[in-house]
Structure formats: C-alpha cells, structure tokens
C-alpha positions in Angstrom: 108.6 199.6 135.4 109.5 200.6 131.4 108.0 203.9 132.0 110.3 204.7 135.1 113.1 203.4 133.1 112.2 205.5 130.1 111.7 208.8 132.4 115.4 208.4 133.9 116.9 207.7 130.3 115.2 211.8 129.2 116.2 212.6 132.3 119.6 211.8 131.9 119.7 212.4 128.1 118.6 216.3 128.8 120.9 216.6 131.8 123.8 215.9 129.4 122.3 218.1 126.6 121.9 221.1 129.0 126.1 220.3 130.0 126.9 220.3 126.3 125.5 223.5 125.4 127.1 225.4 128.8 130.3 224.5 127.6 129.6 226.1 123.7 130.0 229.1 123.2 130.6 228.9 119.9 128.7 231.6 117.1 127.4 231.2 113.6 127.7 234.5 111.5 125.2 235.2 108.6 126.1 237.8 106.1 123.2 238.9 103.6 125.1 242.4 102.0 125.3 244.7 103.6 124.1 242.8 106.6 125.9 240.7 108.8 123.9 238.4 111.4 126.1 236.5 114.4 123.7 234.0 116.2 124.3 231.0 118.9 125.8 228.1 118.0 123.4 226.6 120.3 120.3 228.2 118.5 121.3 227.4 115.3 121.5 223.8 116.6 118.1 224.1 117.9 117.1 225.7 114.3 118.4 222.6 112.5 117.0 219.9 114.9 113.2 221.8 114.2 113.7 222.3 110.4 114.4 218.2 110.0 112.1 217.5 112.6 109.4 219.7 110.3 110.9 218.3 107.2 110.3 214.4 108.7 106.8 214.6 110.0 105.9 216.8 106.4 107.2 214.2 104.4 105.3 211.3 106.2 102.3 213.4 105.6 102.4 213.6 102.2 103.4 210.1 102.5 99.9 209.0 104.1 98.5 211.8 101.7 99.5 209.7 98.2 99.0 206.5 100.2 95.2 206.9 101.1 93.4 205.5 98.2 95.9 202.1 98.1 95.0 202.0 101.3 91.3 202.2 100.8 91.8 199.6 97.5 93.6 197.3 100.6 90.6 197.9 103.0 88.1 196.9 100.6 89.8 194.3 99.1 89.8 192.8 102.8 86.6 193.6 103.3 85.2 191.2 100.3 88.1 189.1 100.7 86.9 188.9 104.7 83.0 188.9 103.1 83.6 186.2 100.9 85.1 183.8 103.0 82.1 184.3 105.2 79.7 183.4 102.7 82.0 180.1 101.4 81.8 178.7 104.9 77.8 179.5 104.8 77.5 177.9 101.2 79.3 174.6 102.6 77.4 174.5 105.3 74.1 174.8 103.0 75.2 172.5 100.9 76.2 169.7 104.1 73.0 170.4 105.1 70.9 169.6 101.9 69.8 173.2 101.5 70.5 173.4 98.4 68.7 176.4 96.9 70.4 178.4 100.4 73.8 176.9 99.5 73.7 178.2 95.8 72.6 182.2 96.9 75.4 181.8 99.7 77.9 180.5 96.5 76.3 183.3 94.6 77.5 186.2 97.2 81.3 184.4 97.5 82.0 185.6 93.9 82.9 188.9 95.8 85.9 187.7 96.0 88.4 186.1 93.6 89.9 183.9 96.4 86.8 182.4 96.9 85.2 183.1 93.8 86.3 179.5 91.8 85.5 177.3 95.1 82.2 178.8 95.8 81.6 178.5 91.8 81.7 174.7 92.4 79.6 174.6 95.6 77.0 176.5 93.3 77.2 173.4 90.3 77.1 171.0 93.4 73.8 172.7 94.5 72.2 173.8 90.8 73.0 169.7 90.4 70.9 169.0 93.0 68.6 170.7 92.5 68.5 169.2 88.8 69.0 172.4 86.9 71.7 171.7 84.7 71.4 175.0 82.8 72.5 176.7 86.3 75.4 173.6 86.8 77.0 174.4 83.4 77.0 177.9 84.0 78.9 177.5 87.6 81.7 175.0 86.2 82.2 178.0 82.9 82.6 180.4 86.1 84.9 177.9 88.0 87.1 177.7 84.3 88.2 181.0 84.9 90.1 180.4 88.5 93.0 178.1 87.5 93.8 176.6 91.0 90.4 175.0 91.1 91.5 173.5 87.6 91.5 169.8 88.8 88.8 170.1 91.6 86.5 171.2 89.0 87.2 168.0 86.2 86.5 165.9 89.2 83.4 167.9 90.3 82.1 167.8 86.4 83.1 164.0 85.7 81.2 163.1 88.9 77.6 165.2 88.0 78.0 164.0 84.4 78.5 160.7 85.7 75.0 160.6 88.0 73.5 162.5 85.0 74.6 159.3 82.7 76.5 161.7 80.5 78.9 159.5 80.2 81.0 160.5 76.9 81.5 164.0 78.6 82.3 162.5 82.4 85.3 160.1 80.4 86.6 163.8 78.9 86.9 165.2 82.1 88.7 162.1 83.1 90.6 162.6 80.4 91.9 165.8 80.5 92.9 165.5 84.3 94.8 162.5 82.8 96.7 164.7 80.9 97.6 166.9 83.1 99.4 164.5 85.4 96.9 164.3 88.8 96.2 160.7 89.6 94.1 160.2 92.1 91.4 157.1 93.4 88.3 158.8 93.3 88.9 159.9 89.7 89.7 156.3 89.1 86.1 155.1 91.1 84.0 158.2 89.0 86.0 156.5 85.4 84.7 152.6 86.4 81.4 153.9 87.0 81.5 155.9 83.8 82.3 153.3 82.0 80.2 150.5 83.4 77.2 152.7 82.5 78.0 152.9 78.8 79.1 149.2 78.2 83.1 150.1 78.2 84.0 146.5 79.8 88.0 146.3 78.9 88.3 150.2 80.4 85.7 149.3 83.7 88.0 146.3 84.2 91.6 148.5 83.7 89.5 150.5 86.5 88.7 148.3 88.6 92.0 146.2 89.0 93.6 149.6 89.4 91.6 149.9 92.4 91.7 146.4 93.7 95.3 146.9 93.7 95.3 149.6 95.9 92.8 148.6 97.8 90.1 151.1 97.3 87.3 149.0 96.8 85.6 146.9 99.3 86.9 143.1 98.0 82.5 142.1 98.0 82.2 145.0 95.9 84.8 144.5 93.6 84.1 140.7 92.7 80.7 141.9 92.5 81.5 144.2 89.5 84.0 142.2 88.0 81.5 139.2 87.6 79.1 141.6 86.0 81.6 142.6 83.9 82.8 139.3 82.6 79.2 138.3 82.2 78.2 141.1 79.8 81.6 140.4 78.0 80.4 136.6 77.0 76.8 137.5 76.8 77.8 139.8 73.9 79.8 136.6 72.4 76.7 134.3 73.1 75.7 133.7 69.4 79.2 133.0 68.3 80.4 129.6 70.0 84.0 130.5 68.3 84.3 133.7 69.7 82.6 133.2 72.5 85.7 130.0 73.6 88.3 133.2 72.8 86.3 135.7 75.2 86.3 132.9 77.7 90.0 132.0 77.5 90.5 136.0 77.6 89.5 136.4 81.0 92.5 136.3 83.1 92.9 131.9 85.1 92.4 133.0 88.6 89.1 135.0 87.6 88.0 132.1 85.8 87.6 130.3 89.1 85.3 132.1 90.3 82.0 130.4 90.4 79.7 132.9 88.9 82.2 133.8 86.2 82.1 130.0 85.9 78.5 129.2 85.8 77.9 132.0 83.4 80.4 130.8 80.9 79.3 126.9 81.1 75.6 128.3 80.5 76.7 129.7 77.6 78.6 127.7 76.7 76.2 124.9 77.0 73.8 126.8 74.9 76.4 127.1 72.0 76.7 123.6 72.1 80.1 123.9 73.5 79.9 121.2 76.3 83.3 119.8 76.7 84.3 123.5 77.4 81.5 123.9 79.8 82.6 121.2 82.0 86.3 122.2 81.4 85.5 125.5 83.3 83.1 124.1 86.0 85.5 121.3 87.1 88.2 124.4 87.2 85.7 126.4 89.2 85.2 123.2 91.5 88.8 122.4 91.8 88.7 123.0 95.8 88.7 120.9 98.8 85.2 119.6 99.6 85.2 121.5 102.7 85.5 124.9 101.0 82.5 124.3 98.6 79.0 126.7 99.6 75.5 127.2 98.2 77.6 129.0 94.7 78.6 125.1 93.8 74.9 124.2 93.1 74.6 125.9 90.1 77.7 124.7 88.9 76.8 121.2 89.4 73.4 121.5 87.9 75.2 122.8 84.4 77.6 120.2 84.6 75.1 118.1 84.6 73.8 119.7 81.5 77.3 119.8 80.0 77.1 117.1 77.1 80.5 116.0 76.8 82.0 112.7 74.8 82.1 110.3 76.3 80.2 111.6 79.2 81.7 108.4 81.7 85.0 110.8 82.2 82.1 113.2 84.2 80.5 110.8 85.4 84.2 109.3 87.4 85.1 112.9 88.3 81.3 113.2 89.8 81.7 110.0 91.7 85.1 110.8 93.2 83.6 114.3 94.3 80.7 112.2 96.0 83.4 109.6 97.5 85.6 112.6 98.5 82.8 113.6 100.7 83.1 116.9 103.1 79.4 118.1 101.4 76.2 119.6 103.3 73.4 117.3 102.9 71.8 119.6 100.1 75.2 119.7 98.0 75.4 116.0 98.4 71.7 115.9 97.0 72.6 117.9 94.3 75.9 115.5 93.5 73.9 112.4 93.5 71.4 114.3 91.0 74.0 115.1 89.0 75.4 111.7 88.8 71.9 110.6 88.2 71.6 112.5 85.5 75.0 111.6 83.8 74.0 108.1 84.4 70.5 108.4 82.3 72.4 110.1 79.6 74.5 107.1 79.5 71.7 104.5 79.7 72.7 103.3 82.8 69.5 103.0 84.4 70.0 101.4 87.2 72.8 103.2 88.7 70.8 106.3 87.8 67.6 105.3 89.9 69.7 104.4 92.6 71.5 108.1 92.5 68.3 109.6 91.9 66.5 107.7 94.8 69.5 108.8 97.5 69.0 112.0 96.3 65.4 112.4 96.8 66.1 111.0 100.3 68.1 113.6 100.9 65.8 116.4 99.7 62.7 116.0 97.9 63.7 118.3 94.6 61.5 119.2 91.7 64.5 118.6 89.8 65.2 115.3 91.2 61.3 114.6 90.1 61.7 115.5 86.6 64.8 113.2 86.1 62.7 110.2 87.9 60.3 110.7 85.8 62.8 111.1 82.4 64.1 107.9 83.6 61.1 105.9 84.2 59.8 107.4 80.4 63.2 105.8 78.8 62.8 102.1 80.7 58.7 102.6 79.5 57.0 103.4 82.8 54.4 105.5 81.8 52.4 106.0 85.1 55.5 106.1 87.6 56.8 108.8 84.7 53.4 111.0 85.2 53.2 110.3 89.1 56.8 112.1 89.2 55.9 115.0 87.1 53.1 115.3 89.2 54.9 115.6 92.2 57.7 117.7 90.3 55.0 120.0 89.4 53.2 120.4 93.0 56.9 120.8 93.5 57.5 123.8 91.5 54.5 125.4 92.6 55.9 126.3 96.6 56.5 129.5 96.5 60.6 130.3 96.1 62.5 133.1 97.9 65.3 134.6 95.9 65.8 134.9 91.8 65.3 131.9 89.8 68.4 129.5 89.3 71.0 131.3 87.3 69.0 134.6 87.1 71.0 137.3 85.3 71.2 140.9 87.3 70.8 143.8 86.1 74.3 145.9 86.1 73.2 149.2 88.2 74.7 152.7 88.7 77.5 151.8 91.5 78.4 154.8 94.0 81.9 154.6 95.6 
C-alpha cells in the first residue's frame, strides 16, 4: 500500500512539473564577448537542479571519504568493547564456578576493553586469591586502581582478601579510606568486625558489631555469640589486676552484663582475684529472672556463686534459699541449688543444714560435685572413712566419660565469615 501511494504522489508531482514547463517560455541569455548564447529557461532549470544534485551527492562523498578511519576507530572500539564484555560474563561465570585459573585468563582477555577493564581486574584478584597467589592479587587490584568507578568495589574486594589472608592492618586501611570517602555500607562494616576481632581490637569489633545489631545485619545467635567473646577477652586481659579488672567489668554496658556467659566469666575472674562480693553481685544480676525462664546457662552461674566468698556469706545463703523456695526449677537446676546452699552452708559451719542440702541434692542427681562437698563436710565434723567413701564415689564419678567442654571451658575466638 505505501508503494502505490508513493507511485501516485511521482506521478502527480511530474504531471504538474510537465504543466509548469508548457506554460514557460521564458529564455536565459549568456554573453561571453563577442558571443552571445540564448538558452531555455526550462534547461537552465534542469542545469541547476543536476549541478546541486552533483554538488550534494559530491560532498557526502567526500564526507564518507574523511569519515572512514573514525569510523573504523568506532568499529573497533565496538568490537573489543563487544569482545570484552564477552569475556567479563565468561570470567564470572569461571569464577561462580570455582574455576579459578579459567576465570583469571577469561579476566586477563576483558582488559581489551576499558569498560570492562577495572571489573574484570577484580574478578582476576578474586581468582589469583584463590588460588593463593598473592603476587598475581596485588598486581590485579594496582590494575583495578587505574579505573576510578571501580574505586569503592575494589577497597571492599581488598579489605575482604586481606581480611581471609589475616592482613589485618592493611584490610582496616582499606576500610578506612572508603570511610573517607563517604560510602557506608553493611558488608564493609561485617569485613571491619572481622578485621578487628582477628587482631585483638575489642572496643572497635564492638562499635562494629552494635552497628550491625542495630540494623539488623547479623543473625541475633551470632551476634551474642561475638559479643560474649569479646567481653571475655576484654576481662581476661584485666585478670591479674583485681582493680582494673572491677572498672572493665562495670565498663560493659547493664543490659550486657546480664547475660549469663558474660556473667559467669566475670564472677570466675572475679573470684580468682579475690573479688567475691563482686562475683556474686553480677551472678545474682545475671539470675535476676523469673524461675521459669532459667536453662542449662544458670548452672554455671550457681556453681561460682557458690564459690563467691562474700562477708558474711548468710546474705547468699537467704538469696539461695528464696531461689529454692521460689521454685519453677528442672530437677537438675534444683540439684544444683541445693548444692549450692550446701556448700554456703559448710562454709558457714552449719553442718547440719548442709548435709541435709547436700543429701536432697544427691537424691536428685548423683553429682561428683555433690560427692566432693559430702565428703568436705564429713572431713570438717571428723569422719574420716564416710569423707574417703565420698571421694571414692566422686572420683568413679569423674571418671564417666563427659560429652561437651569442661565446665566453664574458654573458646577459642575464630575467623567469623558474614
């Protein structure tokens, strides 16, 4: 249908062309001395409409003419550009698929091209890093420093690798520097707590990690998981000073302080500085909870408060007593309550109240530790045999085989990936 429509617009268009020129009859006259030349109108119309015709299509050659190597440059260009791109989709792919040494020569050819050249430079660190050749790695993030758009992805990139390498001084630069330049963002924030968990920077791991617990970027097991580790290494490192240990203590923020690992840690210590009154201050914080809401993490508790050496120990011994008449305990929590109260009992000399603490606790569950302080007991009132029978039995006792780390075991802080 256009066609048709374009045949009857010539058609008409020469129709009225061919009526125009019967009605001129008009001439042009030439004169070159001594000649004189009279021609059509109509031809020299004709004449004009070729010359500018010739004139157009001769310029737009000469056009194409001086345009030709641009537009080889431009062919090229899109040729790598077109090559390049090609070879960054294979070197991600490499890379997702763990071939590593694949994804690095794909990286290698995407430096055709400058769009691609700074990504691919980083897919090539990510591989060499793999790989383990950190000669190679260095050498991609140098190339990547040259493409300023990759600028950020390439401090995150180099704070990461330096972090799994345990370089940790140049991982916290990196953080640094992308710091400075304004970007924000989580997963710099998870790569900076790592960093600085590895090389004993507690205050700066916990600015990190309560930057992410506020934002919710961490799993909440996770993060009480770190932030106990972190509190313990803080009073660990205060563990031969009993004064400075109380102000590392009172440093850590109330509602952490309830926790009871945080707790059970500082009352060990604080026990073993010879700060007792402090060490039952924080378990009876720890424990301030409806009896319901108490697990397997009391027992610890209660067996250093039992250890806590207060004065006078009777204030203990009431607030153990009302935490046994409160009731709300599993059997094995009410076993260790009555040991407790046992114990705080022989400590005050009160031995028959402790044997009869003692003796409901053994009912409840037969406990080496329950034993020892039977047979503690029956040493102070002179009972040397019943005192030997019950380390006898303490000791057959200890021998079962345990599953799990040994009461009040300290872990080992690990490399944590987010």
């Amino acid at each position: 249908m256009r066609w048709l429509t374009w045949a009857l617009a010539l058609a008409l268009l020469a129709a009225a062309v061919a009526l125009l020129l019967q009605i001129n009859a008009g001439n042009v006259a030439f004169f070159i001395p001594p000649y004189r030349l009279d021609v059509s109108l109509n031809v020299v119309l004709l004449a004009l409409l070729v010359l500018l015709a010739v004139t157009y299509w001769g310029a737009r050659a000469l056009q194409k003419v001086a345009d030709f190597p641009e537009r080889v440059r431009l062919y090229r260009a899109r040729r790598e550009e077109v090559g390049g791109q090609q070879a960054l989709v294979e070197a991600v792919r490499s890379l997702l698929e763990g071939r590593f040494a694949r994804a690095e020569k794909a990286a290698r050819a995407a430096q055709s091209s400058t769009t691609t050249a700074g990504v691919a430079a980083l897919i090539g660190a990510r591989a060499a890093h793999r790989m383990q050749e950190y000669e190679r790695r260095d050498d991609w993030l140098h190339r990547a420093g040259d493409d300023r758009h990759v600028d950020t992805a390439r401090l995150v990139a180099s704070a990461e690798m330096w972090t799994e390498q345990r370089e940790n001084e140049a991982a916290l630069g990196a953080i640094d520097q992308l710091r400075g330049s304004g970007a924000r963002h989580l997963h710099a924030l998870r790569i900076a707590l790592n960093a600085n968990l590895q090389s004993g920077r507690w205050e700066e791991a916990l600015k990190a990690l309560r930057s992410l617990e506020k934002r919710s970027a961490l799993h909440p097991v996770l993060a009480r998981k770190l932030k106990v580790a972190v509190y313990r290494e803080q009073l660990l490192a205060q563990r031969y000073e009993p004064v400075a240990l109380e102000v590392a203590w009172d440093g850590i923020p109330a509602p952490d302080r309830t926790l009871p690992e945080v707790a059970f840690e500082a009352a060990r210590l604080l026990n073993l500085a010879g700060r007792g009154g402090r060490a039952a201050e924080a378990i009876e914080q720890a424990l301030a909870l409806p009896r319901e809401q108490w697990d397997e993490s009391c027992e610890p508790l209660l067996n250093e408060y039992a250890r806590a050496q207060s004065f006078p120990a009777r204030g203990q011994l009431e607030r153990v007593e009302t935490w046994l008449a409160a009731g709300g305990q599993e059997d094995r929590l009410r076993a260790v309550l009555l040991r407790t109260a046992g114990v705080l009992c022989l400590r005050e000399q009160l031995w028959g109240k402790s044997r009869s603490y003692l003796a409901e606790s053994l009912q409840i569950e037969k406990s080496p530790a329950t034993l020892v302080a039977l047979a503690r007991l029956a040493e102070a009132v002179g009972d040397e045999a019943e005192a030997a029978q019950h380390f006898r039995e303490a000791a057959l006792g200890f021998a079962q085989p345990t599953a799990g780390p040994a009461e009040g075991a300290r872990p080992i802080l690990r490399d944590n990936s987010f």
